[in-house]
Structures are given as C-alpha cells and as structure tokens.
C-alpha positions in Angstrom: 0.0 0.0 0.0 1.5 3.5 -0.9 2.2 5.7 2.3 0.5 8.8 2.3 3.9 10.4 2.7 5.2 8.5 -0.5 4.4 10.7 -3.7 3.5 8.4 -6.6 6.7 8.8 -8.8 7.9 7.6 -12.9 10.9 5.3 -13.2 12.3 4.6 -16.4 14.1 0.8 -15.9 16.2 -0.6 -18.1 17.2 -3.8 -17.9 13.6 -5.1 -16.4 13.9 -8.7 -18.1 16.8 -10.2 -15.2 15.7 -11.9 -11.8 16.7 -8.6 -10.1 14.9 -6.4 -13.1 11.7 -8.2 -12.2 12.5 -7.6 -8.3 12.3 -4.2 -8.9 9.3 -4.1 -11.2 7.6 -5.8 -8.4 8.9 -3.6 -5.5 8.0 -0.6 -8.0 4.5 -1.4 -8.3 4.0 -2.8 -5.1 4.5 0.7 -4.1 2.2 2.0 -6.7 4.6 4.0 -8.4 4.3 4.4 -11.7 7.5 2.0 -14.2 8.5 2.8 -17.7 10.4 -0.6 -18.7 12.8 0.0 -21.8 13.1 -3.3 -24.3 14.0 -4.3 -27.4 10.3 -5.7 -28.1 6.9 -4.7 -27.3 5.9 -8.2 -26.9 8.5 -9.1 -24.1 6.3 -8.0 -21.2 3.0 -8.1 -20.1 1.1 -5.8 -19.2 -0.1 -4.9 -15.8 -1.8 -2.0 -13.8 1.4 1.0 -13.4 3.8 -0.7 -16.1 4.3 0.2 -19.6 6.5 -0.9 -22.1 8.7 1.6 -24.2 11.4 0.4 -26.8 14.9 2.2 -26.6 18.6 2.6 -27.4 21.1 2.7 -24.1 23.5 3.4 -26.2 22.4 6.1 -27.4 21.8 9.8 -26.8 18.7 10.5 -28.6 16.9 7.8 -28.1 17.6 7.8 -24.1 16.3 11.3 -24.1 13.2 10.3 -26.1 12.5 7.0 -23.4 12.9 8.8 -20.5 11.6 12.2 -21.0 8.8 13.0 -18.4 10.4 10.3 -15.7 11.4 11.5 -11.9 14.3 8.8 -12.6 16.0 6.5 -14.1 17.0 2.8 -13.2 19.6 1.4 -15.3 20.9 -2.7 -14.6 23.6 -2.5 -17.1 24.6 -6.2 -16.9 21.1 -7.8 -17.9 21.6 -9.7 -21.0 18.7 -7.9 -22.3 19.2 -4.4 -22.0 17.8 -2.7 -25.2 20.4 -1.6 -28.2 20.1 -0.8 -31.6 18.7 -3.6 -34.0 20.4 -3.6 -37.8 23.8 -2.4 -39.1 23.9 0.7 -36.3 25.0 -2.0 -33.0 28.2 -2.9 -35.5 29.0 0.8 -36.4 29.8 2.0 -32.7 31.3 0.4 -29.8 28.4 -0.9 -27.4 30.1 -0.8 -23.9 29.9 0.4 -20.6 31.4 3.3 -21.2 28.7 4.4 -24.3 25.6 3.5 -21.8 27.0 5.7 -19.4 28.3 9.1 -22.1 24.3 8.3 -23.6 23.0 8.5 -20.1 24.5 11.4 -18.8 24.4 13.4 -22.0 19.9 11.9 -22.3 18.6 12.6 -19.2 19.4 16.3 -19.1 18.2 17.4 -22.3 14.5 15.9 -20.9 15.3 17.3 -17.4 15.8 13.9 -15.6 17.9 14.5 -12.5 17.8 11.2 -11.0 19.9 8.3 -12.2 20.7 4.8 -10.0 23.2 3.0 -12.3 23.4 -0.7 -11.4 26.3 -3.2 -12.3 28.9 -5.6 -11.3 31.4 -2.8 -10.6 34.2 -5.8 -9.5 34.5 -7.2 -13.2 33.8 -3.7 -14.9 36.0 -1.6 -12.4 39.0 -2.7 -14.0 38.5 -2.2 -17.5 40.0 0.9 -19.1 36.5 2.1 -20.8 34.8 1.8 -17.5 37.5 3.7 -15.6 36.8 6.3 -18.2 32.8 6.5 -17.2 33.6 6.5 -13.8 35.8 9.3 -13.6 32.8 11.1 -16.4 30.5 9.8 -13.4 32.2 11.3 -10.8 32.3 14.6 -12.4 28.9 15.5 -13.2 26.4 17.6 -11.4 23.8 15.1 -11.7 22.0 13.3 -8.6 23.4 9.9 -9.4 24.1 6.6 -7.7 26.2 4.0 -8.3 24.7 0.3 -7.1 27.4 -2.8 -6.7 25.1 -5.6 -7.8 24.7 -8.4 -10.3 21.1 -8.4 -12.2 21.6 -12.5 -11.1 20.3 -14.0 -14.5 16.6 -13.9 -16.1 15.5 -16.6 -14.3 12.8 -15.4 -12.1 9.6 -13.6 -13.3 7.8 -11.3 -11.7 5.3 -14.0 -10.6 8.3 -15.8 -8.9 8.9 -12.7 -6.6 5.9 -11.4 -5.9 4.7 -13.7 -3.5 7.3 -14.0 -1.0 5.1 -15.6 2.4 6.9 -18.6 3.8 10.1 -18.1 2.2 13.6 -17.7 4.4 15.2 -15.2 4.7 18.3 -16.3 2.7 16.2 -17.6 -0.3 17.4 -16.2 -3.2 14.2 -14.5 -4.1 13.8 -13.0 -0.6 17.7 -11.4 -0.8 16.6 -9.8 -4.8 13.8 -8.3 -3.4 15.8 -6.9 -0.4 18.0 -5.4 -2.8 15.6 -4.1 -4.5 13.8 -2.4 -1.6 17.3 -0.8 -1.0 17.4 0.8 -4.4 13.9 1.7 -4.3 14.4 3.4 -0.7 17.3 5.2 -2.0 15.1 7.0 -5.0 13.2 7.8 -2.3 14.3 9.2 0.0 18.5 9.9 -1.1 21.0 9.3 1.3 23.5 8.3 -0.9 24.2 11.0 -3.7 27.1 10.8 -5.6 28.0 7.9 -4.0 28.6 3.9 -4.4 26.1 1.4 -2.5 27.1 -2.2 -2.5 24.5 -4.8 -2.4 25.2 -8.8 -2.6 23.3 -11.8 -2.3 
C-alpha cells in the first residue's frame, strides 16, 4: 500500500527482463509507483496496472532522451543480457560498452530534465577495464543526482510472478535477498541518502 507520505513517482528501468529487473518491477509497483520498462520488443512484457512498455537505445543519446523524457528517474541494470540496443547495421558501427551506456546516459537525461539516475552493475568485473574507468571518472564529475549500485542483475531466471509472493520463504532464499536489494534501491530514489556515491548490495 502507498504511504500517504510517499508521492506516486515515474521510473524509467532498463534492464527489467533479469531476476533482479523483475524484483524491482515488483517492489516498484508494489508501491504504486508508476514504471516505464525499456526493451527491445513490445511483446516481451505483459502488461499490468502501473507498467508500460517503451522500446529504446542505451547506447544512445537520442533515443535515451526520447525514453525517458517525463520520468522523476532512471533505473539502469547495465549487466542484464537484455538491456535494449540498436537492431540492424547501427549496433556494429559504434562500440556498445559500458562506457557508451553511461556518455548516452549522462548526456539523455538532461536534455528531458531527468535529474535522478541509479546506475546498477557488477562494478568488481567492470571496475578494472580501461573504458569503465573512463565512465567513472565522467560519473564522478557530473552535477547530476546519481548513484552507483554494486550488484549483479543474477540472470533472467525469475519472473515477476516468482517474486511477488514471497510468504513462507527464508530469509536467505534467493528470491527473498533480490527483493531486499531491491527495496534498497527503491528506498534510495526515495528518500537519497546516498548521492554521488557507491552502494554495495550482494546476495
């Protein structure tokens, strides 16, 4: 049930087909917010009561400015196998990595006036890499109200169904821990105590 001090916000989430997308799809509408999921195909999600379905380019500029526009925030799991990219001869023409999600992030959501950006991803395999240095240090530098969540999008296992009924279930199940993380995240669009900063979260 939505709190009466909770405003109904707009999330933009990309990424929404992993087990811990679908955690936060759940924990999203659960509290009645309003979700924007961003996919390659219409037809990959259906539809419920809060959630629609948009189609969009991470890696790019534009077309990140055009999915989001309107949105209080934006939720990106960077490391789900199904994040949504170009289709046809554009995804061989420019690189497709971390560091392109993050420059057509940070250069989208401004031109729409989105403040708000929680960027999720496995920051112990990508924090090494030269590109993702690169978009960390780009990160770290820009005014906007951004958070950086340590966590793996744990496969596309689990459906929403799987994780919206969690009664019974210990505490270390694995559904129980995704939805924990995704309370976390959800608490921290919020009500931000962790601007400009990195979170860690782990099963």
């Amino acid at each position: 049930m939505l709190n009466a001090e909770t405003p109904r916000l707009k999330f933009a989430l990309y990424g929404a087909h992993s087990s811990l997308g679908n955690a936060v799809l759940c924990e999203l509408l659960t509290r009645q917010h309003e979700v924007v999921a961003l996919v390659d195909d219409f037809n990959s999600m259906t539809a419920r009561p809060g959630l629609r379905v948009k189609t969009g380019d991470l890696f790019d500029a534009i077309s990140v400015s055009q999915s989001v526009a309107g949105m209080d925030a934006v939720i990106c799991l960077y490391d789900s196998p199904s994040v949504p990219s170009a289709s046809g001869d554009a995804t061989f023409e420019q690189p497709r990595g971390f560091y392109q999600a993050v420059d057509a992030l940070l250069s989208g959501l401004p031109k729409v006036g989105v403040e708000r950006l929680l960027l999720v991803a496995d920051f112990s395999v990508h924090g090494e890499k030269p590109d993702a240095a690169a978009a960390l240090q780009r990160i770290a530098a820009h005014p906007m109200k951004w958070t950086l969540v340590d966590a793996g999008t744990d496969g596309e296992d689990l459906s929403i169904e799987d994780l919206s009924n969690l009664d019974g279930l210990a505490s270390e199940d694995r559904r129980v821990q995704l939805r924990r993380i995704a309370a976390g995240m959800i608490d921290e669009l919020e009500a931000p105590q962790h601007l400009h900063q990195q979170v860690h979260f782990r099963l």
